[in-house]
N, C-alpha and C positions, 0 to 999 in steps of 0.2 A: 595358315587358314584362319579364318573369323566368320562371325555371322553377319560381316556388313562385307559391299561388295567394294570395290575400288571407289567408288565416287562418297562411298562413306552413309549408304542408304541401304535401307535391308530389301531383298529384293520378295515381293509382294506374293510372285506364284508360286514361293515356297512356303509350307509353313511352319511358322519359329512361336517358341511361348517365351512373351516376356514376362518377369514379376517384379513389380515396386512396390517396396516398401518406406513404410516412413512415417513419424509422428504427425498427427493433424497438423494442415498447411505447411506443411514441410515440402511438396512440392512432387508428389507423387503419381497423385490422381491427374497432375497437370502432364507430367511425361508421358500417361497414358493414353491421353486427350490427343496431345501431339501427333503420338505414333497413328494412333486409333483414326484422326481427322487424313493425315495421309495415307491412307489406304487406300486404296480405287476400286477396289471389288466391293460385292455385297458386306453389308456387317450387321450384327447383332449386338445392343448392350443389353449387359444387364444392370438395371439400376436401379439397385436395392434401398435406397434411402431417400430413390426417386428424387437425386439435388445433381446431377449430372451437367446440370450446368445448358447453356446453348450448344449449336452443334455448329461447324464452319461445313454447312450445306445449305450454296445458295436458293438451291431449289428446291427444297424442306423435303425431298422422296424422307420422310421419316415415318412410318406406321409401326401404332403403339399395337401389341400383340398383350392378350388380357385374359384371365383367369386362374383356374390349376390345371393340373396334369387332367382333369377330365375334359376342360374347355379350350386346350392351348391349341392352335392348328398341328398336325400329324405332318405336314408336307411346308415346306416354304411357299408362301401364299405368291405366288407367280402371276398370279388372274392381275393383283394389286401392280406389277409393274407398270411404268409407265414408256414412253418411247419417244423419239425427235430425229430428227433427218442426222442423228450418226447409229443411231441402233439404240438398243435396249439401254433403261438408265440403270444407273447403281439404286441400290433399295438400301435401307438403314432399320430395320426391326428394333424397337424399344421395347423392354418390359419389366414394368416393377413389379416385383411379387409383394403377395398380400403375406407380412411376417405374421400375421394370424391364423393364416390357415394350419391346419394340422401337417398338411404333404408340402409347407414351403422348399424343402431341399429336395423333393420331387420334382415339385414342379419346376422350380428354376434347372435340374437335371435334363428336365424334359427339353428346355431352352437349349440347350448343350446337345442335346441328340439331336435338335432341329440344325443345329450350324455341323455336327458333324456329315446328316445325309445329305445337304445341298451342298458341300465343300465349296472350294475356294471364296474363302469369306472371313471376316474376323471377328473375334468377340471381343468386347470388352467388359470386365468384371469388376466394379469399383469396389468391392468385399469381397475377398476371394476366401478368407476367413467362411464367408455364409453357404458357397455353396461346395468346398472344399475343405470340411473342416477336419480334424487330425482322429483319422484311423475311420472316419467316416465316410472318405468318398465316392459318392454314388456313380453307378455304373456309366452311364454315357458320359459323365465326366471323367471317371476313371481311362476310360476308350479313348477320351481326347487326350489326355494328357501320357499316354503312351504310344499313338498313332498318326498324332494330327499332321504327321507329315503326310502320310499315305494319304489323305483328304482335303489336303494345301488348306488348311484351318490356321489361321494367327490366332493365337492367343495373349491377350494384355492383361493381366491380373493383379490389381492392386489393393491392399489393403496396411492397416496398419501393424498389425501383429503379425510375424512371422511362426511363433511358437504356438498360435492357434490354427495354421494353418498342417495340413499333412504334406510331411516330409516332401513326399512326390512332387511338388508342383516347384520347389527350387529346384529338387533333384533331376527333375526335366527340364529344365528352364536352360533356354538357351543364353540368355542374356537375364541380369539381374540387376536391379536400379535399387540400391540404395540412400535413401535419404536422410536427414536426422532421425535418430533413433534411441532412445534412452532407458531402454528395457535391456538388464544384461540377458536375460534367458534368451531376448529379442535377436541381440546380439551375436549368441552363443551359435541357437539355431541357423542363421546364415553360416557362418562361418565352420562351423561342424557339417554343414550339407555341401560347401562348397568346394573343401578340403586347405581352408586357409588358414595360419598360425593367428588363435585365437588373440594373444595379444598386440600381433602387426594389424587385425582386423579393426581390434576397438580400437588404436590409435589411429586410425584409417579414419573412422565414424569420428571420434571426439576431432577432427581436423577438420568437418565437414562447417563451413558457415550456410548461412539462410539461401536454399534452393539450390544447394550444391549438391552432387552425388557421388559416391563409386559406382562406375558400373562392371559389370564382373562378365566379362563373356567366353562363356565355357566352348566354344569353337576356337577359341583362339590358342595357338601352339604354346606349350610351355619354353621357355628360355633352355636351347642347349645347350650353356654355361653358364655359369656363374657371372659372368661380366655382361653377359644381355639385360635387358631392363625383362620385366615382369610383365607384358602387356595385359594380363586378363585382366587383373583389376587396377581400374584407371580413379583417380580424381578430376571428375569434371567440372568444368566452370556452372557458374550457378544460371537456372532456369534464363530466356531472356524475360523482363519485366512485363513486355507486352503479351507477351504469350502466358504469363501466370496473369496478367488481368485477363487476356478474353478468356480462359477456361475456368474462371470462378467470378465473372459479372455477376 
């Protein structure tokens, strides 16, 4: 068993949460770009540092969604769709929170209850740190991150620190991307959530060159002997070149 299907693609009407981690330009926010750009359903970012980069949507359906938790729309805004002789198009919701507001992890929560009631949709979270932060995660984020299959919700959640993040969101995590990483707590944290031998881990990460990864998928069978290979956690070839240029132009 895996989270990927035979042809090596994760299949879209289910939903899976992935999380990458990684040190700045290390090649994180680009795997989530990847995944997040193949998507074919509706989707939601959140883009807290509002630098998310272009989107590979040729027909820009992107509308920016603005305010707090008093101004954010209650419903997915559906009026906003648009339509062409194959039926309804895909929508792409953007929103950066204002880190000044007093309810910022409201409000971006409230994001999160938005992609849980419209389901089959994906989010992407370029700081998963912000709206996920340890021992702090607010409710409808909480409800994703324990349910999002019951409401075919993808989740892509990247950020740099993993020891700022709560437990839960590796510990749900069906697939985990690793990228250079140089914080041992950073470290530790993976590898303590994921149930892997702390020092085959960091020798795993210190083997890792520029836009390379482990990725760790927790669907996948464990080895019923000792002579099988290991497949949850793999060393992948590094990022391709043109896909880290177009996701940080």
């Amino acid at each position: 068993m895996s989270t990927f299907r035979p042809d090596g693609s994760i299949d879209p009407s289910q939903g899976v949460i992935v999380a990458c981690f990684g040190k700045k330009r290390s090649g994180k926010s680009v795997m989530g770009r990847l995944l997040f750009d193949g998507y074919p359903y509706d989707r939601i970012v959140l883009a807290q540092n509002a630098d998310d980069g272009p989107f590979a949507d040729p027909d820009r359906d992107i509308f920016e969604i603005k305010g707090t938790v008093e101004d954010l729309p209650a419903r997915w805004p559906e009026e906003l769709r648009r339509h062409d002789q194959a039926g309804p198009r895909r929508m792409t919701l953007r929103y950066v929170p204002d880190h000044g507001s007093p309810t910022v992890l409201e409000d971006c929560d409230h994001v999160m209850g938005l992609a849980q009631r419209h389901g089959h949709c994906a989010v992407l979270v370029h700081e998963v740190g912000l709206i996920a932060p340890s021992g702090r995660v607010p409710p409808h984020t909480r409800r994703l991150l324990n349910t999002n299959r019951h409401d075919h919700v993808t989740l892509i959640l990247c950020g740099p620190r993993p020891i700022t993040v709560d437990p839960l969101v590796i510990g749900q995590a069906d697939l985990v991307y690793v990228f250079e990483m140089q914080v041992a707590t950073d470290r530790k944290r993976v590898a303590d959530t994921i149930g892997w031998p702390l020092q085959d881990f960091e020798d795993a990460v210190d083997d890792l060159a520029r836009h390379e990864y482990l990725r760790f998928d927790a669907n996948q069978d464990k080895p019923t002997n000792e002579h099988e290979p290991d497949l949850r956690l793999m060393h992948c070839p590094a990022l391709p070149p043109d896909a880290v240029k177009r996701a940080t132009r």
